[in-house]
Backbone as a chain_set.jsonl record, in Angstrom:
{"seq": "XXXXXXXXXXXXXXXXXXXXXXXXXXXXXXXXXXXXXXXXXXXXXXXXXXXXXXXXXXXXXXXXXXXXXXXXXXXXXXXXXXXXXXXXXXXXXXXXXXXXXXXXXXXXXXXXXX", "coords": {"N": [[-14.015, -6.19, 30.84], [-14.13, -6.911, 27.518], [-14.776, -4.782, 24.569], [-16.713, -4.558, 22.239], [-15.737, -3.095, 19.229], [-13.314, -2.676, 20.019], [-11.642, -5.639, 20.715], [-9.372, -6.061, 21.443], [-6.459, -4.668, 23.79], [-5.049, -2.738, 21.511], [-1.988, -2.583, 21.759], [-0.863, -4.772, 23.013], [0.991, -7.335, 22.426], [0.574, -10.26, 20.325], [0.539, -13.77, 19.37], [0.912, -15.413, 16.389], [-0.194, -17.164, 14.138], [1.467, -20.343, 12.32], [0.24, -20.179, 9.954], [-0.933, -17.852, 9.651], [1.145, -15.98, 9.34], [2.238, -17.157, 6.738], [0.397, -16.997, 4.875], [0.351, -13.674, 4.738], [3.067, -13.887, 4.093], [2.06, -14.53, 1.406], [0.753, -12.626, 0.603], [2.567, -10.723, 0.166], [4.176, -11.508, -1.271], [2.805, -11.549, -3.577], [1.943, -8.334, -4.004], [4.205, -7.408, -4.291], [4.843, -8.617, -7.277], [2.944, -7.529, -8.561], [3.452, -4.625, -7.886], [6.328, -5.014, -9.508], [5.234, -5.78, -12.348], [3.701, -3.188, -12.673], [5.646, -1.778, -13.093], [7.294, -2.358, -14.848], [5.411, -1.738, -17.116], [4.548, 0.875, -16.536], [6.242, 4.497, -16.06], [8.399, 5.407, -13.743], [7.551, 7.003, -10.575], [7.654, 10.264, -10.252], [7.612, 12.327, -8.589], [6.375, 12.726, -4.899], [4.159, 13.852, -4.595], [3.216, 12.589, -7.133], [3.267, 10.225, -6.373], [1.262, 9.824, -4.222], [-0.899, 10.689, -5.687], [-1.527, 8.577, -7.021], [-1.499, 6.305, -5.3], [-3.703, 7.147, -3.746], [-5.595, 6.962, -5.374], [-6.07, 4.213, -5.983], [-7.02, 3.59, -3.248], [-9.1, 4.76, -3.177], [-10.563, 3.514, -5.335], [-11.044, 0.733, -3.865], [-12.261, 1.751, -2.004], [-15.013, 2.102, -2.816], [-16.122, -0.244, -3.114], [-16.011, -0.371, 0.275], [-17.901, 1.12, 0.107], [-20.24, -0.164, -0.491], [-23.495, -2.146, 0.522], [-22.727, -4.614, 2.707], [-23.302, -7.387, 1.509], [-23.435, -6.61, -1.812], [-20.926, -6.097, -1.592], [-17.724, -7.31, -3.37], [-15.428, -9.345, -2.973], [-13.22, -10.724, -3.814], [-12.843, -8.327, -5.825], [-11.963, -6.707, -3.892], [-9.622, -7.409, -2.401], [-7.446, -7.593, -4.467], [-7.624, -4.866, -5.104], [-6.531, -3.48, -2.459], [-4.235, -5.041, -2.657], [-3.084, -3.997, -5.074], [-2.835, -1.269, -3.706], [-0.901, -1.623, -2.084], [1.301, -2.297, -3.501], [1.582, -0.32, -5.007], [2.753, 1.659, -3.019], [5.102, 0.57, -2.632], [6.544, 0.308, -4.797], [6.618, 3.857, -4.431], [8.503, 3.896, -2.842], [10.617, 2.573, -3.511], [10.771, 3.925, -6.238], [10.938, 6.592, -5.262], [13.38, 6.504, -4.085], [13.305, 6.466, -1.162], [15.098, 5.257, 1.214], [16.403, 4.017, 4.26], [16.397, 5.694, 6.716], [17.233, 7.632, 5.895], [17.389, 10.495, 3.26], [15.607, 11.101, 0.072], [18.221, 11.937, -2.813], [18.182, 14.565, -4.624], [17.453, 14.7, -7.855], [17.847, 16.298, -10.168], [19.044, 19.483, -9.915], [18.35, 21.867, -6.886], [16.747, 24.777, -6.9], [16.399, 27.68, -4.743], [13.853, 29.765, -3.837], [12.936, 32.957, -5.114]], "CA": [[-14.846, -6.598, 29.729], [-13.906, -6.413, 26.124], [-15.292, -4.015, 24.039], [-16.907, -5.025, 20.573], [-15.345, -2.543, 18.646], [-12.263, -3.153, 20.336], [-11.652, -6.423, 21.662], [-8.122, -7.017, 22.691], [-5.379, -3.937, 23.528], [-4.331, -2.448, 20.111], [-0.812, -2.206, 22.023], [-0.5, -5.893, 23.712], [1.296, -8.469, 21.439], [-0.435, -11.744, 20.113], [1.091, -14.841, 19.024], [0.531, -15.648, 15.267], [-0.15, -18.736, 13.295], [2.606, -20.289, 11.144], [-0.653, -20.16, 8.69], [-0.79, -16.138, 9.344], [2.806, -15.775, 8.573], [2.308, -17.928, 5.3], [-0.806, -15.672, 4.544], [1.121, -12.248, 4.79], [4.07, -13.856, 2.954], [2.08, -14.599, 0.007], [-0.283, -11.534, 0.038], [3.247, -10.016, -0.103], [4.577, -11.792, -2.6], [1.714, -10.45, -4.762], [2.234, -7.231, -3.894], [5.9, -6.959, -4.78], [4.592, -8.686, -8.535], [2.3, -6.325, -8.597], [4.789, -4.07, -8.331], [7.407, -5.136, -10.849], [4.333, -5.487, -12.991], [2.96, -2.182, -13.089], [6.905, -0.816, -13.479], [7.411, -2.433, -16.583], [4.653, -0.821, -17.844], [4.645, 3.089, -16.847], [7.388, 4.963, -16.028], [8.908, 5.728, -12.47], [6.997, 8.427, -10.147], [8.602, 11.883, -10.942], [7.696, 12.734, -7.322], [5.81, 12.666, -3.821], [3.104, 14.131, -5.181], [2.318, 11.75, -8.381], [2.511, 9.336, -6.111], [0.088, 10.068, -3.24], [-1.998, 10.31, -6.394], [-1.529, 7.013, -7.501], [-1.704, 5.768, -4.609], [-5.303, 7.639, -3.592], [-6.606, 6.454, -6.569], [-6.122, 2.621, -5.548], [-7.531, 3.604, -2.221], [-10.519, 5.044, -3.459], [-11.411, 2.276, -5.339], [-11.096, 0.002, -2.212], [-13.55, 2.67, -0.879], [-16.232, 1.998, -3.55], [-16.371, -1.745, -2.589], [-16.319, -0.764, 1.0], [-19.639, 2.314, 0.811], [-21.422, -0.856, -0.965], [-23.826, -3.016, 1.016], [-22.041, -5.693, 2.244], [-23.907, -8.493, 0.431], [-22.962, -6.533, -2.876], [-19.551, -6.203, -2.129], [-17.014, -8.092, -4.022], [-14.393, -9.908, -2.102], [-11.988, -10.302, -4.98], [-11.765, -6.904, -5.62], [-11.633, -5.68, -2.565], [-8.632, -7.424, -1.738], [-7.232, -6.76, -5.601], [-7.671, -3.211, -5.027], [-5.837, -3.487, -1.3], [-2.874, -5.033, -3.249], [-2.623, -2.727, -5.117], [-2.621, -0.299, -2.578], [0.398, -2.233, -1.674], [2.203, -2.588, -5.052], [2.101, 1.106, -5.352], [3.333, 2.275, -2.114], [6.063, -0.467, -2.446], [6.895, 1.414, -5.942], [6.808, 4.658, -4.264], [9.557, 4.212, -1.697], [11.512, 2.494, -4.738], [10.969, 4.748, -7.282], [11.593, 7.678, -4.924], [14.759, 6.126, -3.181], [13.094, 6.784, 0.17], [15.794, 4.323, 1.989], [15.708, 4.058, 5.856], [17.549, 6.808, 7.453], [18.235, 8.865, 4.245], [16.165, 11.578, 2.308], [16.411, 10.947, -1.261], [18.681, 12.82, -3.21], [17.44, 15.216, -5.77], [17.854, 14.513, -9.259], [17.758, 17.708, -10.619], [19.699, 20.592, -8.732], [17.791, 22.742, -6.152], [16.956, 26.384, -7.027], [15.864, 28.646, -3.97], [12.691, 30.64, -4.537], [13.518, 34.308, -4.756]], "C": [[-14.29, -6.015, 28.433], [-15.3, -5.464, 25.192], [-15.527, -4.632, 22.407], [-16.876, -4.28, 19.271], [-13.208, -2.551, 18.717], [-11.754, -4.239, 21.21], [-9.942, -7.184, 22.184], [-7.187, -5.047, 22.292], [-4.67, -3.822, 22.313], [-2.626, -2.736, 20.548], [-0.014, -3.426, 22.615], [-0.306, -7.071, 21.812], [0.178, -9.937, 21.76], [0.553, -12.467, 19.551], [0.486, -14.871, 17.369], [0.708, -16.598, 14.93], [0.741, -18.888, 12.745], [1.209, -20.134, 9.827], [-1.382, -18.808, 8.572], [-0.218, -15.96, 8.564], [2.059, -15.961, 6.768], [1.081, -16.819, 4.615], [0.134, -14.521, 4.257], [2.093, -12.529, 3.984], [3.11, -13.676, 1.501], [1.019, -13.456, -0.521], [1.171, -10.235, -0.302], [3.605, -10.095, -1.185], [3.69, -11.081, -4.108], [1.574, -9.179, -4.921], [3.096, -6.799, -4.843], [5.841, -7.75, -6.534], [4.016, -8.108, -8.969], [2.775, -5.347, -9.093], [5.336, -3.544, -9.376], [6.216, -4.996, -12.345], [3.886, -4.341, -13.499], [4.289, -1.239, -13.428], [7.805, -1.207, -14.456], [6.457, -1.901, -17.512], [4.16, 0.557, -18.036], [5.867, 2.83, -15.754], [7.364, 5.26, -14.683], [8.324, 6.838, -11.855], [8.159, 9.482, -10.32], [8.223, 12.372, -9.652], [6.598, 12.146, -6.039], [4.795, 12.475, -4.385], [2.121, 12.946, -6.18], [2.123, 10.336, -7.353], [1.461, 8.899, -5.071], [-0.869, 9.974, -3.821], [-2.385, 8.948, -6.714], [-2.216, 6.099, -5.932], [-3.362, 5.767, -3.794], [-5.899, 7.127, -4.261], [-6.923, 4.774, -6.427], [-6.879, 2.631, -4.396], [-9.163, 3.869, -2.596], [-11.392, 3.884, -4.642], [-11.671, 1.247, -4.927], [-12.056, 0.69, -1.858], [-14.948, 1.977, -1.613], [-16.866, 0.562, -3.255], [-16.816, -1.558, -1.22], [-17.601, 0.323, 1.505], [-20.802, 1.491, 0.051], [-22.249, -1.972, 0.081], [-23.152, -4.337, 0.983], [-22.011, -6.981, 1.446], [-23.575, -7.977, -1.191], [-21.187, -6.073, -2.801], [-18.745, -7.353, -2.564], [-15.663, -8.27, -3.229], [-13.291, -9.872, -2.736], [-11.639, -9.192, -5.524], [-10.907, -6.191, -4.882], [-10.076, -6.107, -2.238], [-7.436, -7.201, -2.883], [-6.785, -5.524, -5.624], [-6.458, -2.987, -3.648], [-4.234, -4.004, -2.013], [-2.365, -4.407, -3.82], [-1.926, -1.493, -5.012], [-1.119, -0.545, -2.045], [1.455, -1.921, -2.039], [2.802, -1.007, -5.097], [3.157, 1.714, -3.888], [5.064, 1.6, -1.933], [7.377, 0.604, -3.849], [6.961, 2.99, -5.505], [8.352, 4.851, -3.496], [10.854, 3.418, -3.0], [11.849, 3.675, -5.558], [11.549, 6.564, -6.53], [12.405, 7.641, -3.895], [14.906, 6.756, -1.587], [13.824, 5.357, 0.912], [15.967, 4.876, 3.455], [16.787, 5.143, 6.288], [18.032, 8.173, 6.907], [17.286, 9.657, 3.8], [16.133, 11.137, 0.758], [16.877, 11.949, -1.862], [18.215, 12.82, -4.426], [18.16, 14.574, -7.164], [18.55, 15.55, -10.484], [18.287, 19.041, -9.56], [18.416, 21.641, -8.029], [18.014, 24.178, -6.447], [16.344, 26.612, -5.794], [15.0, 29.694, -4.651], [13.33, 31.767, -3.565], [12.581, 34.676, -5.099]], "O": [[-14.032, -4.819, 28.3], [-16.515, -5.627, 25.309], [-14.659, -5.039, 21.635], [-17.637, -4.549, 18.342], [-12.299, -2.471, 17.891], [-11.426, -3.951, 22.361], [-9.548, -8.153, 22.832], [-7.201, -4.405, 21.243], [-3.789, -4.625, 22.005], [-1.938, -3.132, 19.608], [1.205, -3.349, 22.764], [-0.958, -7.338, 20.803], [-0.515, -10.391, 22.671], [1.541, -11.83, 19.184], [-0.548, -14.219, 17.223], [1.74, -17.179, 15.264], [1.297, -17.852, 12.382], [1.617, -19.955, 8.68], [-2.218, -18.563, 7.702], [-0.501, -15.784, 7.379], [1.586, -15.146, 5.976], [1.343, -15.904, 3.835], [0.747, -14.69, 3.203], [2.296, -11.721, 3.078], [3.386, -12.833, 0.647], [0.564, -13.359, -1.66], [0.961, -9.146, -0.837], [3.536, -9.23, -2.058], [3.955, -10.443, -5.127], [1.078, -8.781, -5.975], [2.927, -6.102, -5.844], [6.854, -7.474, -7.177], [4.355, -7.869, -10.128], [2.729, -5.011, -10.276], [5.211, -2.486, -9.993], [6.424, -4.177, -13.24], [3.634, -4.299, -14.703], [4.135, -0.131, -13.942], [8.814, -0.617, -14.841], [6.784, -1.644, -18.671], [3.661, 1.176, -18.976], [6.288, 1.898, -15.068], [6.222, 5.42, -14.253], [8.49, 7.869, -12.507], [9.364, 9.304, -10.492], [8.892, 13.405, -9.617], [6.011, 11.092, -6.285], [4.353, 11.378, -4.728], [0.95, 12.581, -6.08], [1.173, 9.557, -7.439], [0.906, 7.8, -5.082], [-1.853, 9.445, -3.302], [-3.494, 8.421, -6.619], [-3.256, 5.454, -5.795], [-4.0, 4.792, -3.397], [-6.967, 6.682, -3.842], [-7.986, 4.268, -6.784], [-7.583, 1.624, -4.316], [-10.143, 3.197, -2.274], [-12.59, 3.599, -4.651], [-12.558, 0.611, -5.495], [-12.907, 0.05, -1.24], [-15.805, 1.402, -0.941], [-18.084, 0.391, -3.196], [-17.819, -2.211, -0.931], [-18.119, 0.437, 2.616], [-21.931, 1.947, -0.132], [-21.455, -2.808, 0.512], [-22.946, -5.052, 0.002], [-21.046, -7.507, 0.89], [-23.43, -8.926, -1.961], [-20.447, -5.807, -3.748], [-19.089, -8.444, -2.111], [-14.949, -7.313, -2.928], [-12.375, -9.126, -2.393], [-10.468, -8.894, -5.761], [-9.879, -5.519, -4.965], [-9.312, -5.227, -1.84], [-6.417, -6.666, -2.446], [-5.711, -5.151, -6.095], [-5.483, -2.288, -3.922], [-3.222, -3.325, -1.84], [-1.241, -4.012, -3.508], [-1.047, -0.897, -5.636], [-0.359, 0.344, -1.662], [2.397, -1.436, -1.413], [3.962, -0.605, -5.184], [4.294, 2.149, -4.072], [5.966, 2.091, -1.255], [8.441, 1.216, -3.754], [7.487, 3.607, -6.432], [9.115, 5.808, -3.629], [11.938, 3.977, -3.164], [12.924, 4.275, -5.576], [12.26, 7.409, -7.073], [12.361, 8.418, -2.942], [15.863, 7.245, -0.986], [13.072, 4.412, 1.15], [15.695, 6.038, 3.756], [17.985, 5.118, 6.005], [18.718, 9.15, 7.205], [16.144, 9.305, 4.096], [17.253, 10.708, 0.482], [16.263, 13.006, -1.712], [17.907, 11.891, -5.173], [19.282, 14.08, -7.272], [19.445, 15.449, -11.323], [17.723, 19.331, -8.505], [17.59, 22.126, -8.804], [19.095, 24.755, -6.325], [15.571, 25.692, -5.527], [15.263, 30.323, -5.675], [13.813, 31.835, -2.435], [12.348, 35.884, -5.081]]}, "num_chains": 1, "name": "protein.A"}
């Protein structure tokens, strides 16, 4: 019996629509304008840190939509706010040249705390 909190194996593959796909492309696509968008207009994270903030801060207003009764939540934000959420994290691994396999290299030379 399925469970109505969980109703199919988190771990068993599913088949997807070509009208998923097309979904996910274009919630990407918005993302990644998003994006470019918000990095023509402020400047490049300066680290980890600023951007965990950034990125919290998009989350938490996703939250505020989702600790509202659902009849007053707003659908267009919510998913607004989730892009967002996107845009930035997309801009994080850019802006801090987190590429697959690699660390990013410092900008600024490494002192050792003495």
């Amino acid at each position: 019996m399925q469970s109505l909190l969980h109703p199919r194996n988190p771990l068993e593959k599913r088949e997807m629509t070509l009208g998923e796909e097309v979904v996910m492309a274009q919630v990407g696509a918005e993302a990644a304008d998003e994006c470019i968008r918000a990095s023509k207009i402020h400047a490049p994270f300066n680290s980890s840190h600023e951007a965990y903030a950034v990125i919290s801060e998009e989350l938490d207003e996703f939250w505020e939509q989702v600790r509202l009764r659902r009849q007053s939540r707003s659908p267009e934000r919510m998913r607004k706010e989730l892009i967002q959420v996107a845009a930035m994290a997309i801009r994080a691994v850019c802006d801090l040249k987190l590429q697959p396999g690699r660390l990013p290299v410092p900008t600024q030379p490494i002192t050792p705390y003495m």
